[in-house]
N, C-alpha and C positions, 0 to 999 in steps of 0.2 A: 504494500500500500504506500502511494506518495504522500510525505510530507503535510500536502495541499488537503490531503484528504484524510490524515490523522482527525481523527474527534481529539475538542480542547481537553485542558483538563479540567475546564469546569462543568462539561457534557458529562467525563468520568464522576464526576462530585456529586454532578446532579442525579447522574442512574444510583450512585449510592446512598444517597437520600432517597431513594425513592426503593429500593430494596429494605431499608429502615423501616419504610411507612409500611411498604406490606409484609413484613415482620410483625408488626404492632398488629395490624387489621386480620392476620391470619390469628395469633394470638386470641386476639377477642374475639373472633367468630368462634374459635375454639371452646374458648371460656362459655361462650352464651349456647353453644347447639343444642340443640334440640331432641338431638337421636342422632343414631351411628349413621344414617346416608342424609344429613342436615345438606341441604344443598348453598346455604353459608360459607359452611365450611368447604365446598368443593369449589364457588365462586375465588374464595379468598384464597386457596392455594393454589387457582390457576394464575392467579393474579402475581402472586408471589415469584411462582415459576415463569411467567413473563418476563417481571422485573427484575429476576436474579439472572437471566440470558442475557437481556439488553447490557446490563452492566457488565457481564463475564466480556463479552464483546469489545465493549466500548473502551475495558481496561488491559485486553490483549492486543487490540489496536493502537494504541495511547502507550502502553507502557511494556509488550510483548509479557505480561504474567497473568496470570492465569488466578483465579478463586481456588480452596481450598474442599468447595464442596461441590456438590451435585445433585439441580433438583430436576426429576424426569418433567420433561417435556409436555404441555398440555393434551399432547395430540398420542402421546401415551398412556392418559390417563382415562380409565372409563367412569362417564358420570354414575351417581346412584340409580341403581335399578329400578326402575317403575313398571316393569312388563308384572303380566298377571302373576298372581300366587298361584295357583292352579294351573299350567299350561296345558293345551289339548292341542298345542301341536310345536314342533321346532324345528329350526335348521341349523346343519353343522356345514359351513363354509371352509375350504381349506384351499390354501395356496400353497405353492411347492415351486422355489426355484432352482433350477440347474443349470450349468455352462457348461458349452460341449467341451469337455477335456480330451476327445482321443476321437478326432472327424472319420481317422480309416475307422477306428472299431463299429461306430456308429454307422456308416454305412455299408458294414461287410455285415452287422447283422440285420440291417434293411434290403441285402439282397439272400439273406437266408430266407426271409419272410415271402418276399417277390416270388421266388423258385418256387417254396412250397407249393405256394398257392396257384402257380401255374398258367399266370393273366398273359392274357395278349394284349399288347397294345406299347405303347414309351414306356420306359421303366421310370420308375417313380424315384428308384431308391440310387440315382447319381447325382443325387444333391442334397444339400444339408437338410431343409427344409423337406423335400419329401421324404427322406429317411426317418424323418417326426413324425410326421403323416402317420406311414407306414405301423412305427413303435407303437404309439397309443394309439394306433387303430385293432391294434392285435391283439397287444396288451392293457390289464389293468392299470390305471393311476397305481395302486397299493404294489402290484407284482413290482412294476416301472420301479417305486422309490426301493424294492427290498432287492432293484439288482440293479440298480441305477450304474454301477463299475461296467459291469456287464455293457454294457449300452454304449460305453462311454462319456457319461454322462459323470456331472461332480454338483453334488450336494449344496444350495447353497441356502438361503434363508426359509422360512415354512412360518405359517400362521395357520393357530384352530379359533375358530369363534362359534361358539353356540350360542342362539338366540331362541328366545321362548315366547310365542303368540296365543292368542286364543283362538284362532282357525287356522290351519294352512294356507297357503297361499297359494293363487287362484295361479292356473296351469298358465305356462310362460311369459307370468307377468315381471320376472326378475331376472331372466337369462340375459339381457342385452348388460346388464351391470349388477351381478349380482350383491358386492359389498357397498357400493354409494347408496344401495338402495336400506342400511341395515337402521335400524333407529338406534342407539348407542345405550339408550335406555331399558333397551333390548335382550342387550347382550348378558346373559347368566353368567359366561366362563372365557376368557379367550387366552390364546397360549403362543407365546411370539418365541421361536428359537432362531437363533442368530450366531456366528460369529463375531458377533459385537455383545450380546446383551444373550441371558439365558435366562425369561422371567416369565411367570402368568400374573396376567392382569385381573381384576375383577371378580376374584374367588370371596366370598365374604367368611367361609369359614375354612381357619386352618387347617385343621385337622383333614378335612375333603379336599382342601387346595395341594396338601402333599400328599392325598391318595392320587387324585385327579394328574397332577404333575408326573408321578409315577408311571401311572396307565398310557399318559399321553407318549412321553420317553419310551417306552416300549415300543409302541404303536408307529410312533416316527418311525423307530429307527429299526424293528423288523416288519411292520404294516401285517401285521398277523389277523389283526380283529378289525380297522375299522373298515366300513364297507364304500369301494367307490363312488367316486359320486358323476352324476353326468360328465360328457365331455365340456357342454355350454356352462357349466357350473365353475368348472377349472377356472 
């Protein structure tokens, strides 16, 4: 960053007064809530984690050092649950990223699938792209992730969210976008594993959040139990 474009140091002064202040107001929201998902108290510590980014920023730019601590992100955080007590129906969303690690392997076993199958026509499987095609056309999402080496293919971030409604949702009204569509207020459980971070969000009781975490680590990383989900779902 130029010079021109360092924040003052009284832009730095100023984000720390103001981290001050939502210090104090998370505090008191604290003090006064109401109940364990007081939505005060969820106001106020978004607010806080705003004002602790803006300042970490302003005084790595200003003075290249860094805050001492670490507060997650709003967009990490799920609000209090408000879906029904009772659900009579839900959905479990999952995303799965990978990068092609090894293009021949991947495409040598996009033409073991071609052959079997015996099609006439272009082959599908001399490019990166149809060799995908091909893969999860064949196979399961679950098989895919528990042999993903096999493939080619390398491991890279995964998301679980369960949400809980009072009806199911009417037939192909969420396939064009299934997560922009989710209400946040929705969400029972969700479980982000990463190479950066290894956390579940949203679990309100411990004791299920490390059964749940358990089951889920299984499940990732042999796919023994959970059952696939549509291709348009992916």
């Amino acid at each position: 960053m130029s010079d021109a474009a360092q924040p003052t140091a009284a832009e730095v002064r100023a984000a720390a007064e103001a981290v001050k202040t939502a210090l104090d107001r998370h505090l008191a929201a604290v003090e006064r809530r109401s109940g364990e998902d007081d939505p005060a108290v969820y106001e106020a510590f978004n607010q806080l984690a705003a004002a602790a980014e803006v300042y970490d920023e302003l005084l790595y730019d200003r003075y290249d050092e860094v805050t001492p601590f670490e507060i997650p992100g709003t967009e990490d955080a799920l609000p209090p649950y408000t879906g029904p007590e009772e659900p009579n129906a839900l959905s479990v969303l999952i995303r799965r990223d990978y990068a092609v690690a090894e293009p021949q392997r991947l495409l040598a076993q996009a033409q073991r699938i071609e052959s079997a199958e015996g099609e006439d026509g272009p082959a599908a499987s001399g490019t990166i792209h149809g060799a995908l095609g091909l893969l999860f056309g064949e196979f399961e999402p679950d098989e895919i992730a528990s042999r993903h080496k096999e493939f080619g293919l390398e491991e890279g971030d995964s998301t679980l969210w369960v949400t809980a409604a009072e009806e199911p949702a009417d037939p192909g009204e969420w396939l064009e976008a299934p997560f922009e569509q989710v209400d946040p207020q929705s969400v029972v459980c969700r479980f982000d594993v990463s190479a950066v971070f290894d956390d579940e969000i949203g679990v309100d009781d411990d004791d299920d959040a490390e059964e749940l975490e358990e089951d889920l680590d299984t499940d990732l990383d042999e796919d023994e139990d959970l059952e696939p989900l549509d291709a348009d779902r992916r």
